[in-house]
ZAMARGU-4260 file (C-alpha; in steps of 0.2 Angstrom, whole numbers, plus 5000, padded with zeros to 4 digits):
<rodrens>
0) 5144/5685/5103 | 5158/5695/5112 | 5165/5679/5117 | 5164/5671/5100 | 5171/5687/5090
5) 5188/5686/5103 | 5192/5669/5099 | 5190/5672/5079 | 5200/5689/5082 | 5215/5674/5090
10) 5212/5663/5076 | 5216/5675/5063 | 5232/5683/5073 | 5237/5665/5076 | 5235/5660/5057
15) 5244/5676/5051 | 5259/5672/5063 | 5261/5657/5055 | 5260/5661/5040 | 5248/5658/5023
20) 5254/5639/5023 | 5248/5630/5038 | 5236/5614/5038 | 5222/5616/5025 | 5205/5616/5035
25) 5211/5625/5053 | 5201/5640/5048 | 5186/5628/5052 | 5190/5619/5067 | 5181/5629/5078
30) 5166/5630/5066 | 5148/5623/5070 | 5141/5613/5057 | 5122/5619/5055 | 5109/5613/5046
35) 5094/5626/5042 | 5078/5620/5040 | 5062/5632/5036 | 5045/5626/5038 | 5028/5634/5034
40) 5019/5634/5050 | 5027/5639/5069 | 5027/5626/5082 | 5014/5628/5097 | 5026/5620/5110
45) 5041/5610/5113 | 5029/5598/5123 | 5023/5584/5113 | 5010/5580/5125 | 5005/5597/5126
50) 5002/5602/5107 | 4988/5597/5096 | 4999/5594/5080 | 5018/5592/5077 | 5029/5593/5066
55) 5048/5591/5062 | 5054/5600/5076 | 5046/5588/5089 | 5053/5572/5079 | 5071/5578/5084
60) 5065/5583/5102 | 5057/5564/5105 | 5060/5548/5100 | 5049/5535/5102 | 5051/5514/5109
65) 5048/5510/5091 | 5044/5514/5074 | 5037/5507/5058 | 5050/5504/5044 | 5050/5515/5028
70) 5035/5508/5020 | 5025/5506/5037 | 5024/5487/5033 | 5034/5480/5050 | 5039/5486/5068
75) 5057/5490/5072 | 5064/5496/5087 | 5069/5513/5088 | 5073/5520/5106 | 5071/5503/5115
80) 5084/5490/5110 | 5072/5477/5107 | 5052/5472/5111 | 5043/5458/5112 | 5023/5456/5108
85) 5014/5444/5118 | 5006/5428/5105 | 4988/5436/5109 | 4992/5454/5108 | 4989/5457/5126
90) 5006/5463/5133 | 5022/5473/5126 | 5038/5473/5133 | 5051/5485/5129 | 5068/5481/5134
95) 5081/5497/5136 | 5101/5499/5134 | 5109/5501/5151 | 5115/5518/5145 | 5098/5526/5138
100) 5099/5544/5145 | 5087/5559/5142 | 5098/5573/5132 | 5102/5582/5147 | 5112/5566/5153
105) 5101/5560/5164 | 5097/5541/5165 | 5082/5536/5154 | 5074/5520/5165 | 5059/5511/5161
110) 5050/5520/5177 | 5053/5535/5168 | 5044/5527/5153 | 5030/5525/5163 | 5032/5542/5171
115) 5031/5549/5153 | 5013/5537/5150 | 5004/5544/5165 | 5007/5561/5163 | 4999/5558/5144
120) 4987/5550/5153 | 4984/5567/5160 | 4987/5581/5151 | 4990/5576/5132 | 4974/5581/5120
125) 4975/5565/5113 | 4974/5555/5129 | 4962/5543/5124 | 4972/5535/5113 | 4980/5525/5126
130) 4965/5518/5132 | 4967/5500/5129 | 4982/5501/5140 | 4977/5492/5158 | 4995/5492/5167
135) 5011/5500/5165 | 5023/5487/5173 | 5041/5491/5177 | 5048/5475/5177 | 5068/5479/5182
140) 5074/5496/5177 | 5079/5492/5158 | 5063/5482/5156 | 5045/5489/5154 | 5029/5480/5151
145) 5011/5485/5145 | 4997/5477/5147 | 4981/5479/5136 | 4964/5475/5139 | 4963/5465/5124
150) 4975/5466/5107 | 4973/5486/5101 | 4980/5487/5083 | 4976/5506/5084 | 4988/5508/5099
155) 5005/5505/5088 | 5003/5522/5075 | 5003/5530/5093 | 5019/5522/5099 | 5027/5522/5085
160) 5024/5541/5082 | 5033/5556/5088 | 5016/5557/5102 | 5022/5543/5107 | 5041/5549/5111
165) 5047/5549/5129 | 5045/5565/5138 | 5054/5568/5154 | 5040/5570/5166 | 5053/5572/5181
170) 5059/5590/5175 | 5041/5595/5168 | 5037/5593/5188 | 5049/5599/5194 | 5047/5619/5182
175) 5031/5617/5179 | 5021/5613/5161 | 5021/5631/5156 | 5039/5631/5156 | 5042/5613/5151
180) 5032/5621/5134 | 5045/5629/5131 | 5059/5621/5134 | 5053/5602/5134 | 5068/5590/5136
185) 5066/5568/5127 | 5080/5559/5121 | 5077/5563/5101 | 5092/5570/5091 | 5093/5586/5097
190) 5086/5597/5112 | 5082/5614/5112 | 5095/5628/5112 | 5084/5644/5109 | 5064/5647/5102
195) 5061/5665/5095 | 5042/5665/5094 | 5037/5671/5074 | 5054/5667/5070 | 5065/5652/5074
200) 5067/5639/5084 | 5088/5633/5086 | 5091/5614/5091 | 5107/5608/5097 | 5113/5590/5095
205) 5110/5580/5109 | 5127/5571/5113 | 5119/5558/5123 | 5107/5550/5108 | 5106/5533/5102
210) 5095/5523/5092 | 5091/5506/5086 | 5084/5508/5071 | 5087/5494/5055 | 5083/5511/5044
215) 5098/5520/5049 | 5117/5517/5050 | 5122/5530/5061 | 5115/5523/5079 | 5124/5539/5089
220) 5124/5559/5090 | 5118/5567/5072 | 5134/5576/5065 | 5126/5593/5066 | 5131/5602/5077
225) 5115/5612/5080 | 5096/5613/5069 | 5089/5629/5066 | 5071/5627/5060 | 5065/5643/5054
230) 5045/5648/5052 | 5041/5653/5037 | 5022/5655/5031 | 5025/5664/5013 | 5028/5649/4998
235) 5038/5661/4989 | 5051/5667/5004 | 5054/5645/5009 | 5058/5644/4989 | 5069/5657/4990
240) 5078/5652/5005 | 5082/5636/4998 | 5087/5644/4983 | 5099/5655/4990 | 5106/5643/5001
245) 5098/5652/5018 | 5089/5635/5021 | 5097/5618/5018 | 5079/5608/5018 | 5061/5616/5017
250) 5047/5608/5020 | 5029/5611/5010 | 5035/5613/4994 | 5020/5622/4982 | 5017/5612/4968
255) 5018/5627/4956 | 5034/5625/4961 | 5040/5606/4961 | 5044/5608/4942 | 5056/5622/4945
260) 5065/5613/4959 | 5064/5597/4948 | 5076/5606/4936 | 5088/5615/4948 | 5103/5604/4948
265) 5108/5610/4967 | 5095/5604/4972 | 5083/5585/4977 | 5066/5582/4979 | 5059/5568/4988
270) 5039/5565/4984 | 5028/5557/4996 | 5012/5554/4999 | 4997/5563/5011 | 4992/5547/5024
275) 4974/5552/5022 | 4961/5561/5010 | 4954/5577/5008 | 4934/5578/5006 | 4918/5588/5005
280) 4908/5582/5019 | 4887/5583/5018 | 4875/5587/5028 | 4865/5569/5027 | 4850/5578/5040
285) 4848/5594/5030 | 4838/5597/5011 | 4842/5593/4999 | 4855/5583/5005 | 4848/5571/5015
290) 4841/5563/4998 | 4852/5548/4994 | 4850/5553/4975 | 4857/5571/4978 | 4871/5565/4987
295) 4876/5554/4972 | 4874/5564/4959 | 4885/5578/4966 | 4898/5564/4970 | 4897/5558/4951
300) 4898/5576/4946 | 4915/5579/4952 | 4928/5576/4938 | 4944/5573/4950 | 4953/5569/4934
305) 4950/5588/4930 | 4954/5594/4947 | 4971/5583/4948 | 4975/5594/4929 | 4971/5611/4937
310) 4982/5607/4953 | 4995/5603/4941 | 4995/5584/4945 | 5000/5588/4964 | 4985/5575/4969
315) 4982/5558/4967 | 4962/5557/4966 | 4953/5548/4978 | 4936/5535/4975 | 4937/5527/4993
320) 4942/5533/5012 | 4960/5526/5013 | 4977/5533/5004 | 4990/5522/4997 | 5001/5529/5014
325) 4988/5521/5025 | 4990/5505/5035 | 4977/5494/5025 | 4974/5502/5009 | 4967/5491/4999
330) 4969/5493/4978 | 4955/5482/4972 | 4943/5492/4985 | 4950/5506/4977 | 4945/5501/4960
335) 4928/5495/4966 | 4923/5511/4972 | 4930/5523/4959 | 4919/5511/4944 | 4904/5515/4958
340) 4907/5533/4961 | 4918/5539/4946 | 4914/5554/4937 | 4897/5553/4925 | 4889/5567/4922
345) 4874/5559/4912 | 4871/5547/4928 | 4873/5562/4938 | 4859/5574/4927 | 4847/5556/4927
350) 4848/5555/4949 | 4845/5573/4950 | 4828/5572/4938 | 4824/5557/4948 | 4823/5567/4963
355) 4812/5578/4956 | 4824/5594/4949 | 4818/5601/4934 | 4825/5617/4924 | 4808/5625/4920
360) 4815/5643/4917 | 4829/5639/4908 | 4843/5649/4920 | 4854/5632/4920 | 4847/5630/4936
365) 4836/5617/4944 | 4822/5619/4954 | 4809/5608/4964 | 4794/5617/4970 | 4797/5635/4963
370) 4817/5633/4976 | 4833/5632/4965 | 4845/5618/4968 | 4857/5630/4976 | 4871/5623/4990
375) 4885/5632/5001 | 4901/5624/5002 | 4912/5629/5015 | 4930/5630/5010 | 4947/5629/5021
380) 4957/5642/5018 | 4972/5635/5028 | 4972/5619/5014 | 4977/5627/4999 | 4973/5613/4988
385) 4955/5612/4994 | 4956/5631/4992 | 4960/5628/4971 | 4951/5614/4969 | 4932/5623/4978
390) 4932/5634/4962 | 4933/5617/4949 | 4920/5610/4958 | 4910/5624/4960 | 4911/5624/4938
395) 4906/5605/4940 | 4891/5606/4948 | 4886/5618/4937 | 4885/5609/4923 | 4872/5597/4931
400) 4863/5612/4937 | 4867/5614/4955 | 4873/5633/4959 | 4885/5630/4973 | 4891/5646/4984
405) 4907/5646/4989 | 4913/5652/5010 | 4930/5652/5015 | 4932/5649/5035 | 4947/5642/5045
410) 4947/5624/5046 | 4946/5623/5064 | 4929/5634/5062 | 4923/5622/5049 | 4926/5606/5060
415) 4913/5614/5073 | 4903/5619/5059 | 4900/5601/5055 | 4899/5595/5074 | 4885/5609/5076
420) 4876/5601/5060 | 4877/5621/5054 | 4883/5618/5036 | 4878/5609/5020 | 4893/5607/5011
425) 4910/5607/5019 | 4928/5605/5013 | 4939/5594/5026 | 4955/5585/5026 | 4961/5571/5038
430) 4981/5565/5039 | 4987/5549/5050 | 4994/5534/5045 | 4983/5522/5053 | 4967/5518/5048
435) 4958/5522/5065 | 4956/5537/5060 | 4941/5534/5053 | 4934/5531/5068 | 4936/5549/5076
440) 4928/5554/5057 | 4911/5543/5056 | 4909/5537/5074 | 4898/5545/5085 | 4912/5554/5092
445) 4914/5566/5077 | 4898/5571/5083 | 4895/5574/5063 | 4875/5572/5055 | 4880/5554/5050
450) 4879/5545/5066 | 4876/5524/5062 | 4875/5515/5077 | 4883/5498/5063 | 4896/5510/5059
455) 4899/5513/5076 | 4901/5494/5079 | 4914/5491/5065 | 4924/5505/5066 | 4925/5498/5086
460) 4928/5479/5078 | 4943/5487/5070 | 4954/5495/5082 | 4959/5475/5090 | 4960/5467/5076
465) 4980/5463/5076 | 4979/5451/5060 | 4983/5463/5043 | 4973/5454/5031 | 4960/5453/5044
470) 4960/5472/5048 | 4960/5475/5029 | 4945/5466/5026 | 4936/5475/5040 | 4941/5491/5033
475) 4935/5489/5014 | 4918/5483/5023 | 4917/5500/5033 | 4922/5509/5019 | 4910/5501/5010
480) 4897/5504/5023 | 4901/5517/5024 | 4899/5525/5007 | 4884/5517/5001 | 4876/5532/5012
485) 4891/5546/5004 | 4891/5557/5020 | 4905/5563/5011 | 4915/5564/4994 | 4932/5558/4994
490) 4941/5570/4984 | 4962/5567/4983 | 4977/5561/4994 | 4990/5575/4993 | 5008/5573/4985
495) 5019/5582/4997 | 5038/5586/4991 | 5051/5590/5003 | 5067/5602/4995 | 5085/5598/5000
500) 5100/5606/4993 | 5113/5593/4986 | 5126/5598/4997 | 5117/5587/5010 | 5121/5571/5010
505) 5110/5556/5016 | 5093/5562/5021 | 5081/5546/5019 | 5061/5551/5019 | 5046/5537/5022
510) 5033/5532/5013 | 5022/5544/5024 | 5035/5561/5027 | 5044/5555/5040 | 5061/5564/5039
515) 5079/5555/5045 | 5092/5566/5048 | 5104/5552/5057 | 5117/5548/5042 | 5115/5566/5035
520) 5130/5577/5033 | 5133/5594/5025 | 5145/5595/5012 | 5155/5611/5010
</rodrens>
């Protein structure tokens, strides 16, 4: 700072020698170009093989081989200059530019590639997902090939993501993981400058970045300067941040306030769409619950028309397992579902008597045996549209006489919760692009009440199918399956929004949040 005030002390004597009528603009020569972003949550590390979740922070550190285009219909190449699949699905070859470095300038090789996939192998929470990959080969050092066990649809949403971005393993050795945490280095737009834990994290650009992306025009160095990405939790603080022109981009824009942003002329919106559902999971091995008739009647009780009105349309509702953002979401399956499982109260009242419910004293209630219908829901209070939308459905059920008793809880408690069996009713949400992630959902690995040992066979059947019509017929049959036993209620796909002020230029989001930042610019 003492350094910095100095040279603008000589900048202003120099600009007053010369007078008030020197070149227009030499005030700023010396002046870094920033962008400010502020996000709800804090990172847990720089590491992306270390953290259970990322964010926009990690897709500026790493950047991976390849990526899916804007509407995550094809494969384009991203960090490796161009690939290959083999005609069976069996082997990947990635080829890199001779000058490919790390952003600390070191050379990025393809043994360093491998380097990176073996240590996910070892320490990444998500290690499994590179299962179905037998060999790493380094073929010559701008030329890596993998080999699969058999053709692994699920494996490309891993490569392609920011888990899936090149770490370099040779420094994380050589300081150690704690400290690699903490200052992880990739070959991503920018590398880390300075994290102030519970405040900010500043990025600065990485000189030595390059891309090959068809999505983008700028292939080199971003043309900030530096990135400050600041954590802020409150709603209200990130929209007044934006609004004061503290924070050029926030991301998690509440929808109470997407119509307020709509209308400020300084600033854009750009809408996209949650890659997966939020739902109430049941307790298919507890009572009442594990009466098919019960189960139903609750799903056809939900009005997510009404729940979509009181969340101020920031929701698309839901009839099946996959979102519009998914790879494989079917429309017609969609449509077949929500004329199965759509809201019908009547139907819902008729299941219920069927089961052998009655209201005998008249409370609203039903009972069976002399025991009221009454249900706990466990709500997350992290997902605060699951946190508005418990009450409605509490109303809901109501009205065909279930008394539902609403329990907020973390989310991360309620997942146990359900893997413990200990729950009735539980509030969930899941989010990845890929289909797959089904499987960790109703397999037996979720370790859920709902264990099928078919599901178990078709949700495996689809992880290598490589065909997409193929793979989208598979998953309208497991959903199918699947919800012909309703081990849970699908509820909505989020719409997310992200804010950025109008005096930056060319910011491009996907279909499923992914943020570019590689031909935007900051227009004084």
């Amino acid at each position: 700072m003492k350094r910095l005030l100095a040279l603008t002390t000589l900048l202003v004597f120099l600009l007053t020698l010369t007078g008030c009528g020197g070149s227009e603009g030499t005030a700023n020569v010396n002046e870094e170009k920033e962008l400010v972003i502020a996000i709800p949550e804090e990172i847990e590390g720089t590491d992306i093989q270390q953290v259970k979740w990322e964010n926009i922070v990690h897709s500026l550190l790493f950047q991976p081989l390849v990526s899916f285009d804007m509407e995550l219909k094809n494969l384009v190449p991203e960090g490796a200059s161009s690939f290959e699949i083999s005609q069976d699905g069996t082997e990947l070859t990635f080829r890199l530019p001779k000058d490919a470095a790390f952003s600390d300038g070191s050379p990025l090789k393809a043994e360093d590639i491998k380097n990176s996939l073996e240590r996910y192998r070892k320490i990444s929470p998500y290690a499994e997902d590179l299962a179905p990959i037998k060999e790493i080969i380094v073929k010559d050092p701008e030329t890596l090939v993998l080999k699969l066990e058999k053709s692994a649809a699920y494996l490309w949403p891993v490569l392609t993501s920011t888990y899936g971005g090149t770490v370099n393993a040779k420094k994380a050795k050589e300081i150690g993981d704690q400290a690699f945490n903490r200052n992880a280095e990739g070959s991503g737009p920018a590398t880390v400058q300075e994290w102030v834990q519970g405040s900010y994290i500043t990025l600065k650009k990485n000189e030595n970045y390059r891309t090959y992306s068809p999505l983008v025009e700028n292939k080199g160095p971003i043309k900030f300067d530096k990135i400050t990405v600041k954590f802020v939790p409150d709603d209200f603080t990130r929209i007044s941040e934006l609004e004061s022109g503290n924070a050029d981009i926030i991301i998690s824009v509440p929808a109470e306030n997407v119509k307020e942003l709509e209308q400020n002329s300084d600033v854009q919106l750009f809408k996209y769409l949650q890659p997966g559902i939020s739902y109430i999971a049941m307790n298919t091995k507890a009572e009442p619950l594990n009466d098919i008739k019960v189960r139903t009647a609750i799903a056809l009780a939900i009005n997510k028309d009404e729940i979509k009105d009181v969340l101020k349309g920031a929701v698309l509702p839901k009839y099946g397992l996959l979102s519009p953002a998914h790879l494989c979401y079917d429309e017609k399956k969609e449509m077949e579902l929500k004329a199965r499982y759509g809201y019908d109260q009547d139907k819902a009242k008729d299941l219920l008597a069927q089961a052998g419910y009655k209201d005998t004293d008249g409370d609203g209630i039903l009972e069976k045996n002399g025991k009221p219908l009454s249900l706990t829901m466990m709500v997350a209070l992290d997902f605060p549209m699951l946190k508005q939308a418990a009450p409605v459905i509490q109303a809901q059920l109501k009205q065909i006489g279930i008394n539902l008793e609403l329990r907020e809880y973390e989310s991360k408690y309620i997942k146990q919760a359900i893997q413990d069996h200990d729950f009735q009713l539980a509030m969930r949400s899941y989010w990845w692009n890929d289909p797959d992630i089904l499987y960790y959902n109703f397999s037996s690995s979720s370790k859920a009440p709902w264990i099928n040992k078919e599901w178990d066979r078709l949700l495996e059947d689809a992880r290598y199918i490589m065909d997409m019509n193929q793979r989208t017929a598979k998953y309208n049959e497991i959903q199918e399956k699947i919800l012909s036993e309703l081990p849970v209620v699908p509820l909505f796909s989020e719409y997310q929004h992200i804010a950025v002020r109008k005096s930056v230029t060319g910011v491009k989001v996907s279909i499923d949040g992914r943020i570019f930042l590689n031909d935007a610019d900051k227009i004084d």
